[in-house]
C-alpha positions, 0 to 999 in steps of 0.5 A: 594827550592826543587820541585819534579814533577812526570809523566809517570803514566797511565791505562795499562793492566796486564802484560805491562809497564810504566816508570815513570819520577821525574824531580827535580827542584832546588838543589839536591845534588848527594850524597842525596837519590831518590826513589819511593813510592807508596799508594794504596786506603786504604792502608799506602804508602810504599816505592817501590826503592831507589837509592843512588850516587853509584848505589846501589838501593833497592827495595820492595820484592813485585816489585824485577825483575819487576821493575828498578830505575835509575837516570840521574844526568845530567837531574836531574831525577829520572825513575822507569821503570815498567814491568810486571805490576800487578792489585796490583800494581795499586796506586798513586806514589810518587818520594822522594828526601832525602838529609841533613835530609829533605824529599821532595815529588812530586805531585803524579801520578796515576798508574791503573793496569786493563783489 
């Protein structure tokens, strides 16, 4: 059983930062594929970045050079590092984990951008 649990959420204001955390609990293998997802209010979820065993990540144009996915294997987590947040990028954020044909999801954790 796979059980992805999300923190680091917040207020900030435009222009500052967050990192946000996805500990996993039970087995996930190396080579399965983490990322982050995120759903504003009235909107689809839409992916944010992906990282995969070798490093290679991928990220939403809208979030490209402001944000950082990167995933300690040790630790079992995932982060996503926010920076120069925008009121835009305000929503719930969700951390994936994807591995032999299955998703799993976190809980969620909400990210408000406001001044």
């Amino acid at each position: 059983q796979v059980q992805l649990v999300e923190s680091g959420g917040g207020l900030v204001q435009p222009g500052g930062s967050l990192r946000l955390s996805c500990v996993a609990s039970g087995y996930i293998p190396t080579f399965g594929r983490m990322g982050w997802y995120r759903q504003a209010p009235g909107k689809e979820r839409e992916l944010v970045a992906t990282i995969l065993i070798n490093g290679y990540s991928d990220y939403a144009d809208s979030v490209k050079g402001r944000f950082t996915i990167s995933r300690d294997y040790v630790k079992n987590t995932a982060y996503l590092q926010m920076n120069s947040l925008k009121s835009e990028d305000t929503a719930v954020y969700y951390c994936n984990a994807f591995f032999s044909g299955t998703d799993y999801w976190g809980q969620g954790t909400q990210v408000t951008i406001s001044s």
